[in-house]
N, C-alpha and C positions, 0 to 999 in steps of 0.2 A: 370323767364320765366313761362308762364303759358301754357295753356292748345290750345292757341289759336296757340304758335307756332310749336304746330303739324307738319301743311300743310296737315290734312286728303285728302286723294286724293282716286277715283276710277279709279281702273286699271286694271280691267275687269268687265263690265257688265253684266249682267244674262245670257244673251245669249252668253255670249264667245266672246264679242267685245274689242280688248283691245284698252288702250286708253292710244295711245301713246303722242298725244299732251300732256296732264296731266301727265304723268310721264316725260315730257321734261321742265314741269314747275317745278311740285315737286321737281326734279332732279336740277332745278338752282336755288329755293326758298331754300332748306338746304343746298345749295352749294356740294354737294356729289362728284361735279369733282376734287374740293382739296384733298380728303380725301389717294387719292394713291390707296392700300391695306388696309388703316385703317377703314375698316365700318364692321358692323356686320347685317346681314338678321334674323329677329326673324320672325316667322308667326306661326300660332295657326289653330288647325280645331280638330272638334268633333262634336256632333251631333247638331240639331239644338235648340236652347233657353236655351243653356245648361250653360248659364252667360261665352260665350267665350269675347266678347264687354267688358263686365264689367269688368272682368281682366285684359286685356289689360291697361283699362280705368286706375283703378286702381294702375297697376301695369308699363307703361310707362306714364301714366299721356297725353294719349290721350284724342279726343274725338269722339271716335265710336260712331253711334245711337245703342242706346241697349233698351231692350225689356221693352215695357210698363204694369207692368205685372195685370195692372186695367183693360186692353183691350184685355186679351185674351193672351194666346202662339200665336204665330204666328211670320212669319219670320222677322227677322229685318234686320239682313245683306244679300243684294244680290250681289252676282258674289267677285270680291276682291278688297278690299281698303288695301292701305296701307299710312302710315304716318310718321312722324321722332316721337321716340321716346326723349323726353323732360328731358332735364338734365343730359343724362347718356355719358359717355364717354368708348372709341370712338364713333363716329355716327351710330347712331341701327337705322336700317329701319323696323316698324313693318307692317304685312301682317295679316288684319284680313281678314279670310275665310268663307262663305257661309256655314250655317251649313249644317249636313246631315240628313238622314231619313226624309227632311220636307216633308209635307202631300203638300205642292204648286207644289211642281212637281210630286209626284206620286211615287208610290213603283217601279217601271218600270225603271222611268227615274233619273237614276244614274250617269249619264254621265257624268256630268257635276261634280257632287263630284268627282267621281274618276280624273278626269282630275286637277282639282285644289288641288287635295291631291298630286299629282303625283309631281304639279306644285311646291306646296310649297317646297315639299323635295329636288328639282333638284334645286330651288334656296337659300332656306334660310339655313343658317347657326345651327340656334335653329329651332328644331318645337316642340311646345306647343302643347300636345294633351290629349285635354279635355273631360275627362269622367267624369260619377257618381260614387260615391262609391259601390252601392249596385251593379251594372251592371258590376263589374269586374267576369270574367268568363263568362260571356255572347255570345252568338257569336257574334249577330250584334252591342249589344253598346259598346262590348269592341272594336269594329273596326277590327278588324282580319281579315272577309275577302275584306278588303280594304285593310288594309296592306300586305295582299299577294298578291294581284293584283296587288299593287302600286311596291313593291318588285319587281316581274315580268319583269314589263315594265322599271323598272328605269336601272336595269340592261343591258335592250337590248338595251336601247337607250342611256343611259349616261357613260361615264368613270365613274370610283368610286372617291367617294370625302365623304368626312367627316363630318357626316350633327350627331347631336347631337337631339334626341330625346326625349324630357322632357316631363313624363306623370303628368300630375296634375289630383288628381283624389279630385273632386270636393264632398261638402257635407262628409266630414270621419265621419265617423261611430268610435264606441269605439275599433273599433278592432285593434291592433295597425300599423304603417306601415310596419315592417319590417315582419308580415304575410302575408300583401297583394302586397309587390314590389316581392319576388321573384315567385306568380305565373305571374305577367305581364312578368315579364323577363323569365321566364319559355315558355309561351305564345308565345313570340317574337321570341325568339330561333327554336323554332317546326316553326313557319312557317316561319322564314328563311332557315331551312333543309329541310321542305317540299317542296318549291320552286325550281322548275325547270330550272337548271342554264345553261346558254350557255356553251361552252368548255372552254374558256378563266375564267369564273367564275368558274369551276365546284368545284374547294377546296379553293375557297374567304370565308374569315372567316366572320359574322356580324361585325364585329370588323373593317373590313375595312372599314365598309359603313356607323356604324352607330354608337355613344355613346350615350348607355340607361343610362337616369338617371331618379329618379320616387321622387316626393315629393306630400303632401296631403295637401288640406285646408277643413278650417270648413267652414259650410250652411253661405253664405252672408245673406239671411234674418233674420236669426233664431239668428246667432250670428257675425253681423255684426262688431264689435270694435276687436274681435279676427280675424277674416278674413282680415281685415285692418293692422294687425301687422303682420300677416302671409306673409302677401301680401310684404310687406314691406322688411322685412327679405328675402324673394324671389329673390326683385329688385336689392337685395347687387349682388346677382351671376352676373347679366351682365354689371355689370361694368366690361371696362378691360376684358370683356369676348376673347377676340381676341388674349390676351395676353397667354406666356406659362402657363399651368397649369387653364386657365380659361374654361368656360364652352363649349369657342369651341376652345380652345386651339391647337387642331392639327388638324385644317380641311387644306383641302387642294385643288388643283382646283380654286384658288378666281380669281375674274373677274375684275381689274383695274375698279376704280369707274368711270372713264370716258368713261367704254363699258360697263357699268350697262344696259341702256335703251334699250341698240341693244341687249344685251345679254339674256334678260328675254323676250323680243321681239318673238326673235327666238326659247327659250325651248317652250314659246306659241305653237307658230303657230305646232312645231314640235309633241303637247303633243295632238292638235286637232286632229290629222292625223290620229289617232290610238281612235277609239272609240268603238270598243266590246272590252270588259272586263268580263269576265263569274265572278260567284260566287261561292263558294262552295257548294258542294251538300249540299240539306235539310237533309238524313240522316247525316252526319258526323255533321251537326250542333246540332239535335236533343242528338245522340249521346255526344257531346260535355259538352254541357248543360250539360243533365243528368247526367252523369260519376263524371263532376263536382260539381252539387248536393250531389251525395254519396261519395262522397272526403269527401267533407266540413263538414257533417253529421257526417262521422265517426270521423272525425279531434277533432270537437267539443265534440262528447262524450266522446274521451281520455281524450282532455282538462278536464272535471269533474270526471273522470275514479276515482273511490276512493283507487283502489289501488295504480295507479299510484300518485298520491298524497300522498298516505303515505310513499311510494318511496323516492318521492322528497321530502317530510318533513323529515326522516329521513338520506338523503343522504346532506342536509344542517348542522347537528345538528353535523355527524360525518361518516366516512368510514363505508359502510354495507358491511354484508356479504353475500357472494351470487349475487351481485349485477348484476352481467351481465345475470344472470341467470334468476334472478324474472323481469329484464327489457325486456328481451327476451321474457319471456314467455306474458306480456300486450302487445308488438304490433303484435304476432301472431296473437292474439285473432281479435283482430281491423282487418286485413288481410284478415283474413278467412270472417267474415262479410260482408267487402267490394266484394270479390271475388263471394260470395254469390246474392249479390245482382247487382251486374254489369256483370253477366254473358252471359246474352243477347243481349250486345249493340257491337258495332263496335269493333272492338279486338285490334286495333290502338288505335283508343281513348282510350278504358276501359286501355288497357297497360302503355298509358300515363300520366291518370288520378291516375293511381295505382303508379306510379312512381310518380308524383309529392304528393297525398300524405304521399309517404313513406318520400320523403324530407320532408315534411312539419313536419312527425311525429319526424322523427329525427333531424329535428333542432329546436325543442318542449324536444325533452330530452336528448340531447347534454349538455346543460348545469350540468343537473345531472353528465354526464360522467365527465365533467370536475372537478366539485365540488370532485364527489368519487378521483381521481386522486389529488387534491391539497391535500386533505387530508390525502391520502395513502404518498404525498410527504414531509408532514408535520413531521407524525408520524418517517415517515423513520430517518430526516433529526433529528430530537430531540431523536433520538433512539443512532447514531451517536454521537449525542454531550455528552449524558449522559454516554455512554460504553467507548470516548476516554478521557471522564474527571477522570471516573474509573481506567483507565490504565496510565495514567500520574502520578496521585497520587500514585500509587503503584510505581512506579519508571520505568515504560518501557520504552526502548526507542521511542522516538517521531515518525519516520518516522513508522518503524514498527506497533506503537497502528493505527498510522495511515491508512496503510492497511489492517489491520486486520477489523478492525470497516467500512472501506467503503464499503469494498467485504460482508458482512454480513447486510448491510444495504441496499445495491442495489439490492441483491438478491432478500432481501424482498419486496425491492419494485415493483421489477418486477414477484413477484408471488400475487402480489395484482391488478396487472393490465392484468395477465391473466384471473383475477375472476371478473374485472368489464367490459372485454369484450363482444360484443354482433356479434350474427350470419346476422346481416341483415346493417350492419356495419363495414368497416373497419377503423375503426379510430384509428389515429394512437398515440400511447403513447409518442413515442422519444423524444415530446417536454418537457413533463414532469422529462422523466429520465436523457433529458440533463441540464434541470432546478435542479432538485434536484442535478447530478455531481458537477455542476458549485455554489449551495450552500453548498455543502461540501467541496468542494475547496478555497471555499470565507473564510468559519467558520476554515479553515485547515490552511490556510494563517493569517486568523486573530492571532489566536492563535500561531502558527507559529512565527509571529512577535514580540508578547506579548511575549514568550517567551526566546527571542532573545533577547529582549529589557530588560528583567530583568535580562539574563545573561550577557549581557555587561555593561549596570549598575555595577553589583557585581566588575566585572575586573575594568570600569573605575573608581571605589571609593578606588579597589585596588592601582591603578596604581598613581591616586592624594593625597590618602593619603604615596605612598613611595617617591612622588617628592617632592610634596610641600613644606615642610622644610627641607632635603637637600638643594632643588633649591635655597630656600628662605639663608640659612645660609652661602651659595656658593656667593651670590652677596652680602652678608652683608661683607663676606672677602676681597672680590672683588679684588683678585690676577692676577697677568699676567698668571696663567692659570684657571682661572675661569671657560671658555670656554670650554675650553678640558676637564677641570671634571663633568660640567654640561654632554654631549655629551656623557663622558661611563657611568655616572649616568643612564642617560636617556638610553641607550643599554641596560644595565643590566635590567633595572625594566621593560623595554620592554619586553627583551627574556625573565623573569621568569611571564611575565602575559600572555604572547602568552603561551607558554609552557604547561600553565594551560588551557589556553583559549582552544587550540585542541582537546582535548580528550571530552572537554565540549559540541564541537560540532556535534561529530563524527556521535552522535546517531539523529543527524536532517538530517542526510545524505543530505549535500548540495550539487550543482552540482559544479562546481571549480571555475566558475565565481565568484558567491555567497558567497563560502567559501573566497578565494581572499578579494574580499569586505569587510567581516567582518574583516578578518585580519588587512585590511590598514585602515580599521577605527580606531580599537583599535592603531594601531600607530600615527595615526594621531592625535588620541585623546591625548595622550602621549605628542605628541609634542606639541600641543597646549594648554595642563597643563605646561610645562614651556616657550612656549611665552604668555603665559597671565601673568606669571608672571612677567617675561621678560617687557610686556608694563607695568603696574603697578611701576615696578622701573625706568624704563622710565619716569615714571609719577609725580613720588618726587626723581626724580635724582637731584635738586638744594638742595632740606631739605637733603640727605646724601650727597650732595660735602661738604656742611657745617658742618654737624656733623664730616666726616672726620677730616678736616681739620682743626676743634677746638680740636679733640683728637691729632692728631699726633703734632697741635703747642702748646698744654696745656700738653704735659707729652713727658717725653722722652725716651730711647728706651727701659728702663725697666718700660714704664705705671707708672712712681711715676710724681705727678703733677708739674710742672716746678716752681722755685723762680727765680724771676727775678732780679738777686744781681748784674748784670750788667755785667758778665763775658758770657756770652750767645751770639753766634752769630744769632740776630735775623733775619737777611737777609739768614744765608745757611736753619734756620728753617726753614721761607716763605716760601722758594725754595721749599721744602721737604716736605711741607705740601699741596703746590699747585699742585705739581708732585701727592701726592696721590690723589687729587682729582680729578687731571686731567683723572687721570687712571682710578679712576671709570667712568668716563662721556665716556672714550673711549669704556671701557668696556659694557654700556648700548647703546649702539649707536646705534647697529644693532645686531638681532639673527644671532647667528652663531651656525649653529646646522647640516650645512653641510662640515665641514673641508674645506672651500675655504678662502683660507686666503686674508687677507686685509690689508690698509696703513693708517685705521684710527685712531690710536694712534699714529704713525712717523707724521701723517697731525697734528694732533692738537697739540704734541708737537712742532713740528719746528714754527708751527704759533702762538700757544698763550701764548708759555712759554718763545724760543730762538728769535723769530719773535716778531713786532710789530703791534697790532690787529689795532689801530689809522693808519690814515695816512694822509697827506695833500691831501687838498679840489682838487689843482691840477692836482695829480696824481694819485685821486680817479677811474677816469675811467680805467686808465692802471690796477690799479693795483683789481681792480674787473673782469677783464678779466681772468687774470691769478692767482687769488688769490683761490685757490679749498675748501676755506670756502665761497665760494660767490656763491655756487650751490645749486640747491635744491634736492639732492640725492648724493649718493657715486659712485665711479667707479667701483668698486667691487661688490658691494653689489645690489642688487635689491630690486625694492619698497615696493614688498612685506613682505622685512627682513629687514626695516628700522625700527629703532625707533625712533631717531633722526636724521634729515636732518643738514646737516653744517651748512646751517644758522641759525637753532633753537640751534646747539652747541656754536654757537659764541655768540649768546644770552645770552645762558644761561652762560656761560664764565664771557661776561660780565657783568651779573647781581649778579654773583658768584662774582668777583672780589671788585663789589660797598660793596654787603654788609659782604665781610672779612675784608676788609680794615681797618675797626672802630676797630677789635680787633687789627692789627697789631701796630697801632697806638697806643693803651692803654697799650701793651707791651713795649711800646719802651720811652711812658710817666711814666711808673711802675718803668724801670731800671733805667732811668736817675734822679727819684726822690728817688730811694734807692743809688744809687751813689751821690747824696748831702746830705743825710741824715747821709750818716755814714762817712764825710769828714769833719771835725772840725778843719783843720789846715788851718790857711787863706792860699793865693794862695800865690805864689814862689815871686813874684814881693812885695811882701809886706814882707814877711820872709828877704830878703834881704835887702829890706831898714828896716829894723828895727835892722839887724844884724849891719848894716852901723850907723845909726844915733842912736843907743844906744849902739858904743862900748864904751866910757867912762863911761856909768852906768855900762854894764858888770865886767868893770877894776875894777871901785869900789871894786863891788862884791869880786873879789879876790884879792882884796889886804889889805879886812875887813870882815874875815869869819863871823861875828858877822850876819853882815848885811845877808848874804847867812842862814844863822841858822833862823834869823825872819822871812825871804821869806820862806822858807821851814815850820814854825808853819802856817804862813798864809795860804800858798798851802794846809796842812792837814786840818786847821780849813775850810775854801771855800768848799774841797773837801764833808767835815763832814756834811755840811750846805747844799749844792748840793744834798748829795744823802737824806738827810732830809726832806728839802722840797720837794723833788720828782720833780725839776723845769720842766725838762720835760715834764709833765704830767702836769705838771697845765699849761700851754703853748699849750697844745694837744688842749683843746677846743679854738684857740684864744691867740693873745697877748696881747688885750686888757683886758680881764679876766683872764688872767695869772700872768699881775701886776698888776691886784687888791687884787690877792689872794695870791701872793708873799709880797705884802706889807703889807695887813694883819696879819700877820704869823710869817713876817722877827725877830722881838721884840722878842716876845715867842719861838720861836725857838731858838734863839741867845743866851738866859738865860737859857734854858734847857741845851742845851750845854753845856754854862760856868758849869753850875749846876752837871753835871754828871762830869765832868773833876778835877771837887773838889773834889766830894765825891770817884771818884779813887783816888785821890792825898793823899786823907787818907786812903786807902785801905778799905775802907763801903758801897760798891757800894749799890746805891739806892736800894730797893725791886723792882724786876719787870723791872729794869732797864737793866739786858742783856736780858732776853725775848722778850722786845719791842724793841732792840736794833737789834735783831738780826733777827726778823718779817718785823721792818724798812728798814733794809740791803733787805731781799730777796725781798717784798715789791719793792724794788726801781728797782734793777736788775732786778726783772721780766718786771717793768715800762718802763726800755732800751731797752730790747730785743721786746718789745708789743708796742713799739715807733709807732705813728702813722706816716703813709703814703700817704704825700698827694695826690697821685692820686690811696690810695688802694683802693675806692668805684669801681672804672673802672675797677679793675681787675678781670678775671673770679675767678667763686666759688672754683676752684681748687688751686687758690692760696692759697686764705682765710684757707680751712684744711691745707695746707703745712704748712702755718706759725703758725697754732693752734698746732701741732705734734713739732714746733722743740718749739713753747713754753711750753709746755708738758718738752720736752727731757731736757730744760735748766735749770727749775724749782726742778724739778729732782735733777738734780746735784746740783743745790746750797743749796739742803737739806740735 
């Protein structure tokens, strides 16, 4: 959108003509009838050539004719235009106004200003009023006795409504703004009270009628690219002006946009009606002026006052002393001066001008007062900290150092701010000393807590170094009362940490809430030192089912490691060793740390030990219905004291059962190959037919001891030969290696024999020959009893020592 879709329109004339057909175009060129309540009224006025046009221009991105400044000052805007301002939301109608003091109508004829001053305020929303900088305190160009006139009449003629007054003081000077808004508002104020108010008005506050706001820009020629930014930054405010909190945020009185044209119509006509408007007397302006002259004079010589300066340089650097006292004594001095030299002029003015000096003065060295007060709050507040870190370390108690160090800190600090106090002044301290309270409070709580924090620390490292192995040694036993020894474990270490805990406190004096608190913490704490250990065994609950359960089926009730010789019931073992691990898994199932008893050990025995955890595909549905491993929580128990859910039991059950199995299996491969190992008699069916189909060799036998006498040298000689070769053992690795190495051997062996059996027959036994005789004996005996096993690899390490201890005990004896 550019510049063209303004719609600039004239909507009064010079002479007071207003020109309604042109606000009935205007009015359907921006379409203003949709708008409802949503529009905003901006208009501007101040004196004449004073770049009112150009800001606008600028600042809605109109296009007002503004002042050719090659051809002279002279008037550019006559009577009122107004236009839509361009881009901004909601729709801003701006009102440029007809400057004032022009020399085209004469000192006389005023009329017409004041009626379009009058005009703007009764209808727009913002007004824009533009002065110079230097011309603030002025009578005429700060506008004053216009705005007392205009005050006057708006009063008697309009209900109050909420118009926003924005001074833009054009061209700023170095001085800064917030020197120059409060005497505008100073200004505005005084002749709002001077103003002479109907009944209805007579205690309406400016506040009803008006919101002063003051902003400054730099010289457009001088510094035009700054002015541009300024400007800009400006434009943000009326956005959304309409809205809460915006620049006309609570006007009130608005006129449906679709009675805009009849509405400003008739403030017109109503605003002609009334055309004497007196001025202020020439004394009280003269008076004005000058008074204000000797304000400013004196203002400014404080400003370089070298005392006050060294004041404020030493009231930065650190708290002075004396300070209310020498601050005192510089703006008498300024005072008396002033009083000195305004003693002649209007006693109102001079009184007023003396007052707003004195503000000026004092909010010129307010800040020092504040500086000396941060600092006086400073020193207090580190005066504090050092004298209660003094008294802790000595051993006092807390509450107590505590009051002791505040009442002596505050004291001081309020004898420091009766020394920075001044007579021309009541300013008030409390913010400080409520500041400074509320950081003793803050540093009193920190500490407070710090030390809270490092006495429960002390108790909870007490309290996890008396549980944790207990706790820890209680679930390694994992007994049907596990539970119940954990539970007066936990009581006890409890009561003797509280016990301690008390007296620990006593001297922080809590109030019983607080105290309470720290109490159930420490218990709390307690307790969840044994469910963290509690989840943790929860955690490798499958690695201790199985460790159980290779101890109780690898050793029996006296802990000696099991041999599996075949006399062993391995099925009541299984039993007995599943039962213990079942019982731990019951036991880690759920925290029970509140004596409410439960049915999860009877549940997991009936179902995974006397129960069937399989079931057919069937009658899977029935039986997950009713099946109270098919839940994801207990009945008893709550979720917060679960550690294992039934179906993570039946899990892990099952996963328990997959991998114990392989050992039960290798027990039951162990005994039945120790039971063929040590069985040498063929089986009953063969012993019978042999008794049957060799009883005529038997008959023999006894009816020809002869023959009985040779069988019996054979049986000894085999026997001699047996335990000689060690058959056995060469057989251990392999039978195919067994009779290679028996056949080797056989020859040589058979002649040693014959050989030793002669040289006894002459009573000469060989040298060496019972030594090796009787090394070969134990040699072979130990080879019988060290008989390998063919399924020994499989069997756990606890066999392997068993059978090393009775090889020990056998070798032993046959020594």
């Amino acid at each position: 959108m550019g510049k063209e879709d303004c719609c600039s329109t004239q909507l009064i004339d010079a002479n007071g003509e207003f020109n309604f057909k042109g606000l009935q175009n205007f009015v359907s060129s921006v379409k203003l009838s949709r708008c409802g309540l949503s529009y905003a009224v901006v208009a501007i006025m101040g004196p004449q050539s004073s770049g009112k046009s150009t800001l606008l221009n600028h600042l809605f991105y109109t296009n007002f004719r503004e002042m050719d400044a090659f051809r002279g000052r002279n008037q550019t805007t006559k009577g009122i235009w107004i236009a839509n301002a361009v881009g901004i939301e909601p729709l801003t109608i701006v009102m440029d106004l007809e400057g004032t003091d022009g020399r085209e109508r004469g000192e006389d004829d005023t009329t017409f200003e004041k009626q379009s001053a009058l005009f703007a305020l009764a209808v727009a929303d913002v007004v824009l009023i533009n002065m110079w900088c230097h011309d603030i305190g002025r009578e005429q160009a700060a506008n004053r006795p216009l705005l007392k006139t205009v005050f006057q009449v708006m009063m008697r003629l309009f209900s109050p409504r909420k118009t926003t007054l924005l001074f833009v003081i054009r061209d700023k000077t170095k001085t800064p703004l917030e020197y120059l808004e409060p005497i505008l508002r100073e200004d505005i104020q005084k002749i709002w009270d001077a103003v002479r108010k109907p009944h209805a008005h007579k205690d309406t506050q400016l506040s009803e009628f008006f919101n002063v706001e003051v902003t400054a820009l730099p010289s457009y020629e001088e510094k035009e690219e700054q002015f541009k930014d300024q400007v800009a930054q400006l434009r943000q405010l009326f956005f959304h002006s309409i809205s809460p909190g915006g620049l006309a945020g609570d006007r009130r009185g608005v006129v449906p946009a679709s009675g805009f044209s009849y509405s400003v119509q008739q403030i017109w006509e109503v605003i002609k009606e009334n055309k004497d408007l007196d001025l202020p007397a020439h004394k009280v302006m003269v008076a004005t002026v000058r008074c204000e002259e000797i304000a400013n004079e004196k203002f400014s010589s404080l400003m370089i006052n070298e005392d006050w300066l060294a004041l404020e340089h030493e009231v930065k650097e650190d708290a002075v002393r004396n300070f209310g006292r020498r601050l005192s004594s510089i703006l008498d001095n300024f005072l008396s001066e002033y009083d000195a030299e305004s003693v002649f002029f209007e006693e109102n003015v001079r009184s007023s001008k003396r007052q707003q000096f004195m503000s000026k003065a004092l909010q010129l060295v307010h800040p020092a007062f504040v500086s000396q007060l941060g600092h006086l709050r400073v020193k207090s507040l580190q005066t504090f900290k050092s004298q209660l870190e003094q008294l802790l370390r000595r051993g006092e108690a807390f509450a107590a150092s505590v009051r002791t160090c505040s009442e002596s800190c505050i004291t001081e600090f309020d004898k420091g701010c009766s020394d920075a106090a001044i007579r021309h002044a009541n300013w008030d301290a409390s913010k400080f000393r409520d500041k400074l309270i509320r950081d003793i409070e803050a540093h009193v709580s920190s500490v407070r807590n710090d030390k809270l924090s490092e006495l429960k620390a002390i108790y909870e490292k007490q309290i996890t170094t008396a549980l944790a192995e207990p706790v820890q040694s209680l679930f390694d036993v994992g007994g049907s009362e596990t539970w119940a020894s954990i539970r007066k474990l936990l009581k006890r270490e409890t009561d003797v940490a509280i016990s301690c805990f008390c007296p620990a406190l006593s001297g922080f004096e809590l109030d019983q809430d607080a105290f309470d608190r720290m109490m159930q913490s420490l218990k709390d704490y307690a307790r969840s030192v044994v469910e963290k250990i509690a989840r943790e065994e929860a955690g490798k609950v499958l690695m201790q089912m199985k460790d159980r359960f290779n101890t109780v089926f690898s050793h029996d009730s006296d802990s000696i490691p099991r041999l599996w010789t075949g006399k062993e019931d391995i099925k009541s073992i299984t039993l007995e060793a599943r039962s213990e691990s079942l019982k731990f898994l019951s036991i880690v199932a759920a925290i029970r740390l509140d004596e409410k008893s439960d049915r999860i050990e009877s549940i997991l025995f009936s179902r995974l030990l006397e129960g069937k955890i399989s079931i057919s595909s069937r009658n899977s549905d029935i039986a997950d219905s009713c099946d109270p491993l098919a839940s994801s929580s207990w009945e008893e128990v709550s979720p917060e004291n679960t550690l294992l859910t039934p179906v993570q039991c039946l899990s892990l059950w099952r996963q328990f059962m997959a991998e114990t199995e392989y050992i039960v299996s290798q027990a039951i491969s162990a005994q039945e190959a120790y039971r063929q190992s040590n069985n040498w008699l063929p089986p009953a069916w063969a012993i019978v037919a042999m008794i049957i189909l060799g009883f005529n060799e038997f008959m023999l036998l006894l009816r020809n001891p002869l023959y009985l006498f040779m069988l019996f040298v054979v049986y000894l000689f085999g026997k001699a030969l047996w335990i000689q070769m060690d058959i056995p053992g060469e057989f251990r690795n392999g039978i195919l290696s067994g009779l290679i190495s028996i056949s080797s051997r056989f020859l040589s062996t058979v002649m040693d024999l014959l050989r030793r059996l002669a040289a006894e027959g002459q009573g000469n036994p060989a040298p060496g020959t019972s030594r090796a005789s009787q090394h070969v004996s134990s040699q072979s005996f130990r080879s019988q009893v060290n008989s390998p096993n063919p399924v020994s690899s499989s069997v756990p390490s606890s066999y392997v020592s068993s059978n090393i201890s009775t090889e020990n005990d056998v070798e032993y004896t046959s020594r």
